[in-house]
N, C-alpha and C positions, 0 to 999 in steps of 0.2 A: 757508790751508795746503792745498797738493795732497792730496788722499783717493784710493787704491788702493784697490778694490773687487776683493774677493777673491770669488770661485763658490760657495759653501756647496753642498756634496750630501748635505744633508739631514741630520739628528739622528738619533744612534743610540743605540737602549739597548740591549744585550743585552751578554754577555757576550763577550768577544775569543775566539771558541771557533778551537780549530784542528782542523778534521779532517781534519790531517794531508796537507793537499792545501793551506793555506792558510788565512790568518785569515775566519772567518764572522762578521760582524757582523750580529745580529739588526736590521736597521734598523728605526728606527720612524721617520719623517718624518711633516714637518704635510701632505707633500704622499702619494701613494701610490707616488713613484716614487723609488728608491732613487738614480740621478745627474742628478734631473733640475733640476741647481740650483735646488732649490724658494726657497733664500732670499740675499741677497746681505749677506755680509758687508763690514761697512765699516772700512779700517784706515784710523789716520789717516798720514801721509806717514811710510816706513820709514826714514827722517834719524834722525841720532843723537838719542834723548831728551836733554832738557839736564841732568837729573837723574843722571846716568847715566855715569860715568868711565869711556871703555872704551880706557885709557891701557894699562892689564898687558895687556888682548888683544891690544891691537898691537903691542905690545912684543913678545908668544909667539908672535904672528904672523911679525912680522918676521924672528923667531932663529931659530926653525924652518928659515923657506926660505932662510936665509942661510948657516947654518952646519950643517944636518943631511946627516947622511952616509946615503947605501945602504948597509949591510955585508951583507946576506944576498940570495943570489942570489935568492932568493923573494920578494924584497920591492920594491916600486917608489917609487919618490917619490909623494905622492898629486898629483892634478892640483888646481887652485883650487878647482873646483867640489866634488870630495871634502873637500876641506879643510871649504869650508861647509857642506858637510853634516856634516861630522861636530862641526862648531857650535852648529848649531842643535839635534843631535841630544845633545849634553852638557844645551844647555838645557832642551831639553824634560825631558829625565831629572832635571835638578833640583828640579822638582816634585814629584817623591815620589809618584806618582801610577800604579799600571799602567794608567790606560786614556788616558792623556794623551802620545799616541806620534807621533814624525814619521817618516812614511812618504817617504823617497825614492823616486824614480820606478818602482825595481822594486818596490819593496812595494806602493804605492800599485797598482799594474797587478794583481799578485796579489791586494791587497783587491777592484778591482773584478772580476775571474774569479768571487771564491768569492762574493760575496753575490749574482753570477747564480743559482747555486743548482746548477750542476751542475762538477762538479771532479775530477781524480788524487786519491788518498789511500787513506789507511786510516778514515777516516769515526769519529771521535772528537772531543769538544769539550773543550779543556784551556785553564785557567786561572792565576794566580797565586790560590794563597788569601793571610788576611791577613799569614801569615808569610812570604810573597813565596816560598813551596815550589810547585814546578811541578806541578797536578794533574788528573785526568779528571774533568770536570764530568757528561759521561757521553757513552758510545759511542750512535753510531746505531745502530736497528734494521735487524737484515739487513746489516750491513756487516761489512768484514775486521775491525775493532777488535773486534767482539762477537763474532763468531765464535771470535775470537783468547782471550776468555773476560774481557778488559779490561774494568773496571769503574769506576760512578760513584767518586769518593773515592781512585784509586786515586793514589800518590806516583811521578810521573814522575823514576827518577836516572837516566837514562842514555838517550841515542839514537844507536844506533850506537858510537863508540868515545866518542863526546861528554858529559860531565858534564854535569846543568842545574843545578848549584850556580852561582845568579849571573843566570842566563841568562835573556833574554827570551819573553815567548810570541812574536814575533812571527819571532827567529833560530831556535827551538825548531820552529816551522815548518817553517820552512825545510830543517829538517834529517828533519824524516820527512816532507815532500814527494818526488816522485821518480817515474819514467815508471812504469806501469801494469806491471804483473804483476812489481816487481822485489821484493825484501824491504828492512823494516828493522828491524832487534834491537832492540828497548825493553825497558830494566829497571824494573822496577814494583814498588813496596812497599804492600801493603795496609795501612789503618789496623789498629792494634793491637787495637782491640776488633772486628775483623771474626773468622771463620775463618781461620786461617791468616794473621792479621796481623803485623806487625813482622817476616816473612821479606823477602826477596828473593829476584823472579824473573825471568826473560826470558822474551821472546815475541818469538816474529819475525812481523810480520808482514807480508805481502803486498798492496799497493799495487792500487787500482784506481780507476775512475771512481765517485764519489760522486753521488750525487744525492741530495739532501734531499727524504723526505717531507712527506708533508703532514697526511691525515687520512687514517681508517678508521671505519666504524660499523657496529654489528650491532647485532640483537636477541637477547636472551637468552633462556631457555626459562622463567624464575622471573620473565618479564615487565620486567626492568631493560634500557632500551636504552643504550650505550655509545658513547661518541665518544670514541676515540683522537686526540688534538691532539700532531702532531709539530714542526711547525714555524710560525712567524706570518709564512707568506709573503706575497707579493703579493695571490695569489690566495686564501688561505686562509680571511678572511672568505666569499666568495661558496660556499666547500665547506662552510663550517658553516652558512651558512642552510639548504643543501639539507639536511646532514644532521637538522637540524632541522625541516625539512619531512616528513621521514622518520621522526624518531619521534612526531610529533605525530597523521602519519598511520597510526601503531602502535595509538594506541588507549592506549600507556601513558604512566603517569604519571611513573615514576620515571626519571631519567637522571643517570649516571657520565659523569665526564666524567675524562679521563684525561691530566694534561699530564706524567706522570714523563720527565724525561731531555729536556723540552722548552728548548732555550737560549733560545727568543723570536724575536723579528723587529719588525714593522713596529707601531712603536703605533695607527695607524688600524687594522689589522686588531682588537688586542685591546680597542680603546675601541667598537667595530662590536660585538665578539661582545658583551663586558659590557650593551651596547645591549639583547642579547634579554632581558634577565633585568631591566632597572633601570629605572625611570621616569626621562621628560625631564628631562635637569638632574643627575638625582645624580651628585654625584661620582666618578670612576673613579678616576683616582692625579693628584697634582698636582705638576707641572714646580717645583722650589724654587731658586730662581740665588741664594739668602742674599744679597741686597739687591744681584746684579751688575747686573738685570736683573728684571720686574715678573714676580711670577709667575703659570705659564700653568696653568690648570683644564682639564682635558679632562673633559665630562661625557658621562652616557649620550646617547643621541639618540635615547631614550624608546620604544623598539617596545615593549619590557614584554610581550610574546606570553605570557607567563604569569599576569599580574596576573588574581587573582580564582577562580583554580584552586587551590581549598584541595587536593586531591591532590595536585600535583605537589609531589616533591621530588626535589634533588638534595645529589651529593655530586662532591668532586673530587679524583681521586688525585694528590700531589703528592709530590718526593723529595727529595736533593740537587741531580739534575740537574734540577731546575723554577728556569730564572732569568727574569730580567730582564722580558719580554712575558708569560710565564708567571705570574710573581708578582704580574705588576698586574693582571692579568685574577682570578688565584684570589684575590686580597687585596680584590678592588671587592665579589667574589659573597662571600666568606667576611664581611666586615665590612658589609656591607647585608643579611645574614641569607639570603641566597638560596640557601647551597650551604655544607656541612660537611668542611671539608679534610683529607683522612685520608692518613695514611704518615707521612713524616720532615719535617724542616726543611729548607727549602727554601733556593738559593741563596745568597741576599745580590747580588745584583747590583741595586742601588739607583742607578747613576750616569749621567747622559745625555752622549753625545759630540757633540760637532760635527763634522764633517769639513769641513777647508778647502782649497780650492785654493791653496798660495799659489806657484804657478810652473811652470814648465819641469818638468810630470810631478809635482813635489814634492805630498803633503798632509800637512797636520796635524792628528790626530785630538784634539781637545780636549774635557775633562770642563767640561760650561757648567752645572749641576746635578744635583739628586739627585730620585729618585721618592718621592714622600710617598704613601702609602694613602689612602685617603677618611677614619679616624682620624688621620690626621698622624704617623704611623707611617713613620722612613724606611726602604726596606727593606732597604738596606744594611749594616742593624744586627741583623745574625746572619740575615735573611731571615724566613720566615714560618713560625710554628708551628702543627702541625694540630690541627687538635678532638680528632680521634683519632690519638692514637699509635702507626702498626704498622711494626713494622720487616719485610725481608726480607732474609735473610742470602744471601749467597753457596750455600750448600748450597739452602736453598730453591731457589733457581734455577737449580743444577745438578739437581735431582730437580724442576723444575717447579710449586714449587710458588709459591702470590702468597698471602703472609698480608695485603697490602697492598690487595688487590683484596677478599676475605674478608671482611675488616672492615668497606669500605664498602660489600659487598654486607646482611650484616647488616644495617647501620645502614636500606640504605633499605628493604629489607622490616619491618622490626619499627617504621619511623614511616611 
């Protein structure tokens, strides 16, 4: 039987974030390059399965282009090729799955723009949760979304005149996409148990170029050095060794490590960083395909730069907005004992995507497994809980304050 060999551009975990410029998919591939068809998929020939009656489709096929009429000036006959896409694009939807999405050749184009890393937008990462309600995984720093006062958790109804009761992350895009310095109106409903939640409100906000951070590190004056982790880009393993280079050359022992409102990115980068803290071999999070396919172990690659330094300790700030590269990184150091996880619950974003080529611009974004923890732990089952529980309310953050930061400053002074 003839085999089509489809392009794979690589495995992605993170969550479908929109910042508003475009879907960001945190990649993680086996390889470190986001299209560099690191692996080839094999289909076997696209001939009708025998199994498979597809007598009513062509049946709806046929009546369709037979006897359907125009009646609105606005509206066109679709061409064949619409046709098939909007085929395929029922199918994929029947899996009940939001990260299991066929990107048409303009989506597919806009996937590739936004996981270059720099983009149009209002720079926000939005999700389905499990009620399939559209919502802020969390705004970037420094960008129009935060500015705009947009918040992790926040309940996306409204963009522009458009409802998202129903709607996809991927047309939800689409719709607060738009050229640089224009606005767009979003109506936001905070969770009930925040400040001022169960209202609704609006906010316009104004559209710009996006670029995704990366890191930042300081030292503090109480001796705790800090690494801010915004993103698990390309490059961002090679920024954390330096930055590790840097507190090592500090002199101190204690180190914060800060992934709040991180969506993730490339799993090399977070199976590298895990590296610094974990002997050769230990487990970091494990690929599970529930018997499609043999499952893949990523383990540390053993630097272990810490081993044997009873002073060092660490802790890691984590939120709602800690997904997918985020959670397997803080779930490898919180369950090998290396690092005490302090703030809220984290994520849930547990699920690994394929992206396939299969044509004429077309991809297929498909769910091929879920991320297990080094306990066996998936973590798409409510995400990951801290050691220490500190919230930080909306008011805190409008008067500056981080009871989240606080807490796991305490914790590393007093051990």
């Amino acid at each position: 039987m003839r085999k089509v060999q489809l392009q794979a551009l690589g495995v992605l975990c993170a969550v479908v974030l929109a910042f508003g410029g475009g879907i960001y998919a945190g990649v993680v591939g086996r390889q470190q390059q986001v299209v560099s068809a690191a692996d080839t998929y094999v289909l076997e020939s696209a001939e009708q399965p025998k199994d498979v009656d597809m007598t009513q489709f062509w049946k709806a096929y046929q009546l369709l282009n037979q006897e359907f009429v125009v009646t609105h000036a606005s509206s066109t006959f679709p061409t064949k090729q619409k046709q098939i896409y909007g085929a395929i694009k029922g199918l994929t939807d029947s899996f009940g799955d939001p990260y299991t999405v066929f990107l048409p050749p303009s989506d597919a184009q806009i996937f590739q723009e936004d996981v270059s890393g720099s983009f149009g937008g209002v720079g926000m990462q939005i999700d389905n949760n499990a009620k399939g309600q559209l919502v802020v995984v969390s705004p970037l720093k420094d960008t129009p979304a935060a500015r705009a006062g947009i918040r992790s958790g926040d309940f996306i109804l409204q963009i522009g005149t458009t409802t998202t009761d129903g709607i996809s992350v991927t047309d939800a895009v689409k719709l607060i996409r738009g050229p640089k310095g224009t606005p767009v109106a979003i109506v936001l409903m905070r969770p009930g148990d925040a400040p001022g939640g169960g209202k609704t409100f609006t906010v316009s906000v104004v559209r710009d170029t996006i670029n995704i951070p990366i890191i930042n590190s300081y030292k503090r004056d109480d001796g705790i050095f800090v690494i801010e982790l915004y993103s698990f880009s390309e490059n961002s393993a090679n920024l954390f060794r330096d930055a590790l280079r840097q507190f090592v050359q500090s002199g101190d022992t204690k180190l914060l490590l800060n992934v709040r409102g991180n969506p993730g990115g490339y799993l090399d980068a977070a199976v590298t960083m895990a590296s610094y803290f974990l002997p050769v071999g230990a487990t970091v999070v494990t690929e599970d395909s529930q018997g499609k396919q043999n499952n893949a172990v990523h383990r540390s690659l053993g630097y272990n730069i810490f081993n044997g330094n009873q002073n060092f300790k660490m802790a890691v700030l984590v939120d709602q907005g800690s997904a997918s590269a985020s959670e397997i990184l803080a779930g490898a150091l919180q369950q090998h004992g290396v690092a005490k996880l302090v703030g809220t619950r984290t994520f849930g974003k547990g699920s690994v995507q394929q992206l396939v080529d299969i044509g004429g611009g077309a991809e297929l974004k498909i769910t091929i497994a879920r991320w297990l923890t080094p306990n066996g732990t998936s973590i798409s089952d409510g995400g990951l809980r801290p050691d220490i529980s500190a919230a930080r309310s909306n008011d805190d953050i409008t008067a500056g304050r981080d009871p989240q930061l606080d807490a796991a400053v305490v914790y590393l002074l007093n051990n």
